[in-house]
C-alpha positions in Angstrom: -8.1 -14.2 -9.5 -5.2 -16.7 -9.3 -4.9 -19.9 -7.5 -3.2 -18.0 -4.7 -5.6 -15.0 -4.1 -8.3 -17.7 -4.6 -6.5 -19.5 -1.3 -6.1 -16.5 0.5 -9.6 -15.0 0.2 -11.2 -18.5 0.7 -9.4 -18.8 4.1 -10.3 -14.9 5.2 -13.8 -15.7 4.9 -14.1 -19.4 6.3 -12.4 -17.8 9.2 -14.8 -15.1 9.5 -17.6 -17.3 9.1 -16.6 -18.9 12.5 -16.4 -15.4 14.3 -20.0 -14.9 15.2 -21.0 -18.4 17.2 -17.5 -17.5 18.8 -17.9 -13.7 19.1 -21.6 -13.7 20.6 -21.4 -15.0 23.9 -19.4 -12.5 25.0 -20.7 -9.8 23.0 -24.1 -10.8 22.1 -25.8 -7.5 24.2 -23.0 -5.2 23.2 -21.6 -5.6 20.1 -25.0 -7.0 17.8 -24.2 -7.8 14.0 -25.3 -4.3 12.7 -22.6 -2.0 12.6 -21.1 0.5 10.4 -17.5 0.5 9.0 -15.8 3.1 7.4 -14.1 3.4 4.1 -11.6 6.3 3.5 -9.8 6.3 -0.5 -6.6 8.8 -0.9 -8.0 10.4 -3.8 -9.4 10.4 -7.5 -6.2 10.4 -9.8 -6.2 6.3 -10.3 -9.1 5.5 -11.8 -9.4 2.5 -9.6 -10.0 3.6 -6.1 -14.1 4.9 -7.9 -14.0 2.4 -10.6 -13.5 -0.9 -8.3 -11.9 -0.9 -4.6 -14.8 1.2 -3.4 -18.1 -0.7 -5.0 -16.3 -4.2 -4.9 -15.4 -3.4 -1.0 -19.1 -2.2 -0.3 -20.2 -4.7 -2.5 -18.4 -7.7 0.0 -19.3 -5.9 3.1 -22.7 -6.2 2.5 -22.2 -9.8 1.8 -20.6 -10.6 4.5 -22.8 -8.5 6.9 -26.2 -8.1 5.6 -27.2 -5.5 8.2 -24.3 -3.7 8.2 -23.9 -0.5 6.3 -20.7 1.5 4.6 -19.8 5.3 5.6 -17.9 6.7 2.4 -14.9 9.5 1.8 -12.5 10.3 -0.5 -9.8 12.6 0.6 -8.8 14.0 -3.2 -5.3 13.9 -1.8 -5.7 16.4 1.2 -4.2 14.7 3.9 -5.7 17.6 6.0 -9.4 16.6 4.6 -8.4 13.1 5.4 -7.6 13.8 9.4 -11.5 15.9 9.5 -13.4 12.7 7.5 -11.8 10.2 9.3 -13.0 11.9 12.8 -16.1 12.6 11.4 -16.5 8.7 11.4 -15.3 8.0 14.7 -17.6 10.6 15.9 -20.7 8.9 13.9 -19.8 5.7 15.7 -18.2 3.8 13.1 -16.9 0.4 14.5 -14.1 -0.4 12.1 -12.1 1.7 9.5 -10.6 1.0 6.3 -7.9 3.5 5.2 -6.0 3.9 2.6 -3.8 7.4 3.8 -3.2 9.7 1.4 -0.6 10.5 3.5 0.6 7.5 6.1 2.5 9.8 8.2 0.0 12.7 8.6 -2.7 10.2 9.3 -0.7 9.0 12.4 -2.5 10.9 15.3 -5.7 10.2 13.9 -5.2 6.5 13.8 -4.5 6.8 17.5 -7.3 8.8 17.7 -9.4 6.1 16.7 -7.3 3.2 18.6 -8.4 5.2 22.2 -12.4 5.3 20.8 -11.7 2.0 20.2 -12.2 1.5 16.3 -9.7 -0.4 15.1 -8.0 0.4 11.8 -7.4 -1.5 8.8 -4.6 -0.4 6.4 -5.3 -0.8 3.1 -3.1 -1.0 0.0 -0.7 1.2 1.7 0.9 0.7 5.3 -0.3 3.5 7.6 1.4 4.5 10.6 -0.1 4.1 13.7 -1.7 1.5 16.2 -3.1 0.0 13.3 -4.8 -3.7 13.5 -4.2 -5.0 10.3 -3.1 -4.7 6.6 -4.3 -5.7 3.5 -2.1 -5.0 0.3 -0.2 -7.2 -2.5 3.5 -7.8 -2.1 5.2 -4.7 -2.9 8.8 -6.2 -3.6 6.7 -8.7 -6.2 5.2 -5.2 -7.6 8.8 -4.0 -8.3 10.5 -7.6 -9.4 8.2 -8.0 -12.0 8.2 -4.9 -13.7 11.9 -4.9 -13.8 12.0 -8.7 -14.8 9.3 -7.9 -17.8 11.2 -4.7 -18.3 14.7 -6.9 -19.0 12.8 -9.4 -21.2 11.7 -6.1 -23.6 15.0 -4.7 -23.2 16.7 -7.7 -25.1 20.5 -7.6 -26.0 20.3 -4.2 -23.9 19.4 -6.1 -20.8 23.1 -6.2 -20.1 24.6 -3.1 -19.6 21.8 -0.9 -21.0 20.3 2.2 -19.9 17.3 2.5 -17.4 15.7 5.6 -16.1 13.8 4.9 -12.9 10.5 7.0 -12.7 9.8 6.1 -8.7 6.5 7.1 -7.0 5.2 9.4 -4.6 8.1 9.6 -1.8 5.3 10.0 0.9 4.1 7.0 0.3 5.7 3.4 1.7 4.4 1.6 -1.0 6.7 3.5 -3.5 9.9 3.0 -1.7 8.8 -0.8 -1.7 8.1 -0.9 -5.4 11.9 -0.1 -5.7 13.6 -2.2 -3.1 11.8 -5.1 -5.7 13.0 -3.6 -8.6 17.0 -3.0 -8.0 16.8 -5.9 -6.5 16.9 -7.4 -10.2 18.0 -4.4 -12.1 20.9 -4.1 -9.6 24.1 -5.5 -11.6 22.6 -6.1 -14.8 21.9 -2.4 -16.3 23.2 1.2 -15.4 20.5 3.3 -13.5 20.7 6.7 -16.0 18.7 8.9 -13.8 15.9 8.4 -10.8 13.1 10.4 -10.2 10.6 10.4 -7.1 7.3 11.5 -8.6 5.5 13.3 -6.5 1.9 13.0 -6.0 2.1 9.8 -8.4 1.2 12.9 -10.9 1.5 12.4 -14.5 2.7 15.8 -14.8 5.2 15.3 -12.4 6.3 12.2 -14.4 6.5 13.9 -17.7 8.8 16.9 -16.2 11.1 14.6 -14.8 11.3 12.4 -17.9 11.4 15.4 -20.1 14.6 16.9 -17.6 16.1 12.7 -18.5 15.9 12.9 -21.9 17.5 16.3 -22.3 20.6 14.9 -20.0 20.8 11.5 -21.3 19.5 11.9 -24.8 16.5 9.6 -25.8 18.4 7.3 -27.8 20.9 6.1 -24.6 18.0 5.4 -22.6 17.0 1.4 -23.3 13.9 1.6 -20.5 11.9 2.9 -18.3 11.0 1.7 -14.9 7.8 3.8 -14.0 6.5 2.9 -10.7 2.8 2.9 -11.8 0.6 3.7 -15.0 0.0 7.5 -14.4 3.5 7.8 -14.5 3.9 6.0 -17.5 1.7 8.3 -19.3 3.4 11.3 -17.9 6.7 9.7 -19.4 5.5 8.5 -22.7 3.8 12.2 -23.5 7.7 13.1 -22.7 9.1 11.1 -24.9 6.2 11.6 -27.9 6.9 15.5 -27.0 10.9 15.3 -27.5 9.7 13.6 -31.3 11.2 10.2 -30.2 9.6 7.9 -32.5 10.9 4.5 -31.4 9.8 5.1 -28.0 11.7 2.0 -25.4 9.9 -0.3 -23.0 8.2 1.6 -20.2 6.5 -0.5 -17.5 3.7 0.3 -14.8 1.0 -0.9 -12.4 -2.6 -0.7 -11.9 -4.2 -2.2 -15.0 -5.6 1.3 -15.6 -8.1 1.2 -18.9 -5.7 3.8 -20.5 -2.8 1.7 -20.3 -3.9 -1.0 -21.5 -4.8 0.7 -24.3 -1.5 2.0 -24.9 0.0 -1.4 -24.5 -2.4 -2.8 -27.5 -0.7 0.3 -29.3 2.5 -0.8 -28.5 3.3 2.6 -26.7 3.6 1.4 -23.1 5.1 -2.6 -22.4 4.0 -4.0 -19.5 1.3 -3.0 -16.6 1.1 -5.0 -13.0 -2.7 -6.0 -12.7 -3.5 -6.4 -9.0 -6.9 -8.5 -9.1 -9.0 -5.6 -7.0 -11.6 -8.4 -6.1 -9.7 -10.7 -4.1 -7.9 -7.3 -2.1 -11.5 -5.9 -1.8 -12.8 -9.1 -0.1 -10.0 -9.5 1.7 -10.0 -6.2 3.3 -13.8 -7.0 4.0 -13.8 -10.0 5.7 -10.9 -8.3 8.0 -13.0 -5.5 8.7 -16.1 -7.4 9.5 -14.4 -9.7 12.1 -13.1 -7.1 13.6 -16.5 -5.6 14.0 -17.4 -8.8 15.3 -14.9 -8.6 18.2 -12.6 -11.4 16.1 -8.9 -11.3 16.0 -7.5 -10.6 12.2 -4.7 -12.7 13.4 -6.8 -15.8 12.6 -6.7 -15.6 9.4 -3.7 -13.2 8.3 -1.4 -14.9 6.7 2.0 -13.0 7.7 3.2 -9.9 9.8 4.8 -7.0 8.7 6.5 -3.6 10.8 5.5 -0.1 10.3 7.8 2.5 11.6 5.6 2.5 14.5 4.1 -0.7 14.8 5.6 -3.9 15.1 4.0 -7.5 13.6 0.7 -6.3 12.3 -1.3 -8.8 10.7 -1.2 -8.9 7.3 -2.5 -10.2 3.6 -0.1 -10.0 1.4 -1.9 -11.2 -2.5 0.0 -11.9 -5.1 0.5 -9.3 -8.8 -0.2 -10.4 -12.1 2.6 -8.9 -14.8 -0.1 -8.2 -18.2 1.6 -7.5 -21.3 0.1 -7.5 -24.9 -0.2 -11.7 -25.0 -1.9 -11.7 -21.8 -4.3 -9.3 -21.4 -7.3 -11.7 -22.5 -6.2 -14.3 -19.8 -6.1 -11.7 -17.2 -7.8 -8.7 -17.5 -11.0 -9.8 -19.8 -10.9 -13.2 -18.1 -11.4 -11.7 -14.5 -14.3 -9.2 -15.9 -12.1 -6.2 -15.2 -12.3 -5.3 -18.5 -14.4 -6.4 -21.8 -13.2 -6.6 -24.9 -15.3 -3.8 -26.2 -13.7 -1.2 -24.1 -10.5 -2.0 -24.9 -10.7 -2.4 -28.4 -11.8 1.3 -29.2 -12.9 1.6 -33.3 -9.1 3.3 -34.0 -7.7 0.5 -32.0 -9.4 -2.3 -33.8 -6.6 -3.4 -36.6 -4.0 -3.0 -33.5 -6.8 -5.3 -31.1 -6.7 -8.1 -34.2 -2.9 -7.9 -34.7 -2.8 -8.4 -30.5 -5.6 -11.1 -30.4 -8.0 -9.6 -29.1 -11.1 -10.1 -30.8 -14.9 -9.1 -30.3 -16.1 -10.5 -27.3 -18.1 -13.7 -27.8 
């Protein structure tokens, strides 16, 4: 965790401590400190929503609240499944939710459901729409400046006037169209934008179809680099590439710190990944959700305020993303205990691991 998330964090939860003397006066019959809070996840295709958000997030909640408990769902990208889960929980009496909407419009009328039961509604990751009480992501704009910065740096001689093809996310969701704002705002004036793809349903298939219909207009040898928005994406375009027979395949970016890509980046297939430390969002978004449950005000401890199309100044923690390439996957990734060494460095990936660095653990 960096010196900023460290900050952030440290000041969500000193806040929070202060909630209960201040909370139980007034709601000491009421609202007692034993409550349930909802978690809903879009869906299963990044590994990390099952792999970290969800047992780091339970994980702090039952720090934070030792006689609290967690009510789980996972929409698998039904925004319709999404809608009947997340009444389900108001129904079961949850006090607070955490969502992350698979699709932020669709989940609209069932955020106001909530607001008139009177569970609030943390957003998380990705701005819902709705009478939502606060929001918990990293800065999206950072997301997109420092792929296309690390993308520039690989590009070389061709950062000026080169080639890019922009694989963009999931048009449904906010968080892609703030991934690219971030990134033209650096590629903007420096390269030519060959081609631009939304990818829907951040789907790797998706992503290889689009970069397959790029490289048959462009030809593979004109394009320089590839802005993908995340690493599913990535994979989608470098199976593309691999399938046109393009040996010298260019710099492709992405985001998420996904195990597979950062094997691919020891193997030199995929340049950069944007490692979002999942612990400090995951604690973040807990101690939100607890002082909410508490009767606190999220307000005392968000740092900033950002607008939804429906909402204005909605209290928000905005963290700060990590850029990981080859050189700096020890100091990030191993050092935070997201990975191990071991997993990384699979046996046919051992020579590659000791040309990168990245020796047995010790």
């Amino acid at each position: 965790m960096n010196t900023r998330s460290r900050h952030v964090v440290a000041a969500l939860v000193a806040g929070l401590m202060t909630v209960p003397a201040a909370a139980c006066g007034a709601h000491e019959e009421t609202r007692p400190d034993s409550f349930t809070v909802g978690l809903l996840l879009p869906g299963r295709l990044l590994p990390r929503w099952e792999q970290f958000d969800k047992p780091l997030i339970e994980k702090r909640l039952k720090e934070l609240c030792p006689r609290c408990g967690m009510e789980y769902a996972n929409a698998d990208n039904d925004p319709t499944r999404q809608r009947q889960q997340m009444t389900s929980m108001i129904t079961k009496g949850v006090r607070v939710l955490i969502l992350d909407a698979a699709d932020t419009r669709a989940l609209r009328s069932s955020i106001q459901e909530a607001h008139e039961a009177g569970v609030p509604v943390v957003a998380y990751d990705r701005l819902a729409e709705g009478a939502i009480s606060g929001f918990v992501s990293f800065d999206g704009a950072q997301v997109g400046r420092l792929q296309a910065e690390t993308l520039l740096t690989a590009m070389g001689d061709r950062a000026h006037g080169g080639n890019v093809v922009m694989m963009n996310g999931d048009p449904a969701s906010p968080n892609a169209a703030w991934f690219r704002k971030g990134a033209l705002s650096v590629l903007t004036g420096k390269v030519k934008i060959g081609r631009s793809y939304d990818t829907q349903g951040w789907s790797t298939e998706n992503a290889h179809a689009n970069m397959s219909a790029a490289i048959a207009a462009v030809r593979p040898e004109r394009i320089d680099g590839v802005l993908a928005a995340n690493d599913a994406i990535a994979a989608g375009v470098i199976s593309a590439f691999k399938g046109a027979h393009v040996r010298q395949l260019p710099p492709v970016t992405g985001q998420d710190a996904d195990l597979d890509a950062v094997r691919r980046i020891v193997k030199g297939e995929q340049y950069m990944t944007v490692y979002k430390p999942f612990r400090a969002q995951a604690d973040a978004v807990a101690a939100m959700a607890v002082s909410l449950g508490r009767g606190g005000d999220p307000r005392d401890f968000a740092k900033t305020a950002i607008d939804s199309p429906t909402t204005k100044h909605i209290p928000s923690v905005l963290l700060t993303p990590r850029a990981v390439t080859v050189g700096t996957i020890r100091q990030t990734l191993v050092k935070d205990g997201v990975y191990t060494i071991d997993q990384i460095c699979t046996r046919q990936l051992r020579p590659a691991c000791t040309k990168a660095g990245l020796g047995a653990d010790s």
